[in-house]
N, C-alpha and C positions, 0 to 999 in steps of 0.2 A: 504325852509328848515323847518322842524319840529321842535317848541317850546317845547321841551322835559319834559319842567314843567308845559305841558297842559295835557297830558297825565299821567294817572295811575304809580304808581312804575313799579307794575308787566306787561304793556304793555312796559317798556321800559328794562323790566330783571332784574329790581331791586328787592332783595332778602329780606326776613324776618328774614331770621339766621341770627345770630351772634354768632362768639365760646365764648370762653371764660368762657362759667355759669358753675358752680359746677352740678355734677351730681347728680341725686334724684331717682336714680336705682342703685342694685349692675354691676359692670362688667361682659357684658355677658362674657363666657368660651370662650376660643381659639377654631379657627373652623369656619368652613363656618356659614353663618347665613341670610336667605332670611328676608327682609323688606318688609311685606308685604304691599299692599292700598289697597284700597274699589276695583278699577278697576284699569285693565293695571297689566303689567309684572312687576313681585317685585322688588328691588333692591337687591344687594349680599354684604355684609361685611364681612370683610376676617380681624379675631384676630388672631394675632400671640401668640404663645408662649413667654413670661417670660417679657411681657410689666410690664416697672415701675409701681409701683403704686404711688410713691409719686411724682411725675410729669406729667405735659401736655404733650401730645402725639402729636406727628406727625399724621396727617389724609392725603393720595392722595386720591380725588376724579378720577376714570379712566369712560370717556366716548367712549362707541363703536364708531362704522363706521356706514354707514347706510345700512339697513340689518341685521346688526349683532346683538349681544348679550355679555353679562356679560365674559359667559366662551370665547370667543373670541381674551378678552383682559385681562381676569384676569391670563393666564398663562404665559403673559411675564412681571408680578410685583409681583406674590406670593413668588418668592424667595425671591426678592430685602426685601417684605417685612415682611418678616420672619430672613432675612438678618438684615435690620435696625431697627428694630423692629416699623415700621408704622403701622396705620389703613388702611387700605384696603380697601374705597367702589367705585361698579359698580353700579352707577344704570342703569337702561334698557327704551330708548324710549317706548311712550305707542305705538306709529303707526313706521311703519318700519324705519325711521327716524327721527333728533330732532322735536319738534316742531318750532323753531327759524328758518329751513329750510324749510318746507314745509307752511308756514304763520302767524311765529310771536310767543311772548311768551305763554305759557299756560298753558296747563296739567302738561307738562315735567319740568317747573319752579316750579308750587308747590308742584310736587310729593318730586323734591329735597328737596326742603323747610326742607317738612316732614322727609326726609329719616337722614339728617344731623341734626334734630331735634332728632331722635330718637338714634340715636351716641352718640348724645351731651347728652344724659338722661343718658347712661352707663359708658362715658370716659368725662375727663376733656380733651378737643380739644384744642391743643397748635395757639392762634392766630397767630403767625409767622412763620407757618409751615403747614399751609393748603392749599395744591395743588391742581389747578385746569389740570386735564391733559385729553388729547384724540387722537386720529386716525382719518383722513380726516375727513366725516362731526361733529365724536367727538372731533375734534382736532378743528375746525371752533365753533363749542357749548362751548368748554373750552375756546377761544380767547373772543369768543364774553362775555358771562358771566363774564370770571375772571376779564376782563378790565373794564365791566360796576359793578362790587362787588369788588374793587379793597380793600375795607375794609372788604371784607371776605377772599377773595383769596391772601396768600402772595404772594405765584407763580402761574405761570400759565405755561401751557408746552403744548408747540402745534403740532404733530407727521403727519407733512405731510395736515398740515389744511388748507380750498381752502379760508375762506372768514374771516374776522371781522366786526361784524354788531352790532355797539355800538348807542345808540344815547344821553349816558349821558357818563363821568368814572367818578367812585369816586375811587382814591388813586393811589397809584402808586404800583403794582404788581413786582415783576422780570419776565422777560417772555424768556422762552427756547422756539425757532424755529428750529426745524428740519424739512429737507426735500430732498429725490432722485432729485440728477442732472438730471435723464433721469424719472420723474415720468410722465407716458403717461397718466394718469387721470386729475390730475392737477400739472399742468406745472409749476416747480419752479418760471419761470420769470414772470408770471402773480399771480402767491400766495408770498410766503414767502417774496420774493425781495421788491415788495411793500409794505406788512405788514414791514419788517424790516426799511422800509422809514420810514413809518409812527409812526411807534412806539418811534423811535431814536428822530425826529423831537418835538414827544411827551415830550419827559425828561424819557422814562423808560430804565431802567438799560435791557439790551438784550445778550443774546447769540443765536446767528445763528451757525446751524450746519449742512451745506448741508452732504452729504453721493451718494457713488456712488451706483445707484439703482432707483428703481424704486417705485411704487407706496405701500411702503410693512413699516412693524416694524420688526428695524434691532436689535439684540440683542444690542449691543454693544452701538447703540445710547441708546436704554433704560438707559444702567445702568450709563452714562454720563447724562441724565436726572435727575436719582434718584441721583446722586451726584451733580447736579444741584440744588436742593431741600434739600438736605439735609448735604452737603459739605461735603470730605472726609471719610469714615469711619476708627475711630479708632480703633486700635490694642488694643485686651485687656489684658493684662498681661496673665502670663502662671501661 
């Protein structure tokens, strides 16, 4: 077994963010907005209209599938949040998939870094309220990260994810597991059911939420998620 404190933070996914700091930018505008890097595909943030200004913001972080991209998965969370009024970022692997899947932390670790760095410059980011969420291999990159950044990630929400690949945790996250009975990609009883062992065994607070289907994002699980993360939405007076 691998001595975890022989090894680098960032070879083991340990993060440099942390929310919390006052912002030292005005707040970008409501509206799409690319994060750009030197290299590799940008990140997207998505401001809702009529966010607090005198309070910490909700931020989900949403990672793709492998393959995919931002617009993929940002069309089943721009209601929700424009709805609840969260931040909204996608960022986008640099190579068709994470780097955590394809050989370990790297590129895709500190682009994030940056990208929640560049947030946290516009909005005051509510430490209790930042989601790590994704779909199969981004649902696997959101498990493994949020458990190993358990002091960045309040939650963690994992939408059909095949693996968790930890080799330290700091904190203790909530963690939302969905996942298709009949998923023909990765197979409930070999994903989720063992992550749900392992995590339980752990001490973290869990919801499991199998769903009938397949290997896909079901509306409905979605918005059981974002009330997962963000509990009930209140009525607001008439």
């Amino acid at each position: 077994m691998i001595d975890a404190s022989l090894l680098g933070g960032a070879l083991t996914g340990r993060m440099s963010f942390r929310p919390g700091a006052a912002p030292v930018a005005a707040p970008l505008p409501p509206g799409r907005h690319g994060l750009s890097f030197a290299e590799g595909r940008e990140a997207v943030l998505v401001v809702p209209e009529g966010l607090p200004t005198n309070a910490p913001l909700p931020l989900l972080v949403m990672f793709h599938g492998a393959g995919g991209e931002a617009n993929r998965v940002l069309p089943h969370l721009v209601s929700h949040a424009r709805a609840r009024r969260f931040l909204l970022l996608a960022p986008q692997s640099m190579y068709p998939t994470w780097d955590i899947v394809v050989g370990g932390h790297g590129p895709d670790l500190e682009r994030l870094d940056g990208a929640l760095s560049t947030v946290a410059a516009h909005f005051r980011v509510d430490p209790e309220r930042l989601a790590f969420a994704g779909f199969s291999d981004g649902g696997s990159y959101a498990l493994s990260l949020g458990l190993t950044n358990g002091d960045v990630a309040s939650h963690v929400i994992g939408l059909s994810a095949g693996f968790m690949n930890t080799f330290t945790q700091t904190g203790k996250p909530r963690v939302f597991l969905a996942h298709g009975r009949s998923d023909s990609q990765l197979p409930i009883e070999t994903s989720a059911h063992p992550h749900a062992r392992r995590l339980l065994e752990s001490g973290h607070d869990l919801t499991l939420q199998p769903f009938d289907g397949d290997h896909v994002i079901v509306p409905w699980v979605v918005a059981r998620a974002v009330k997962f993360f963000l509990g009930p939405q209140v009525a607001t007076p008439a």
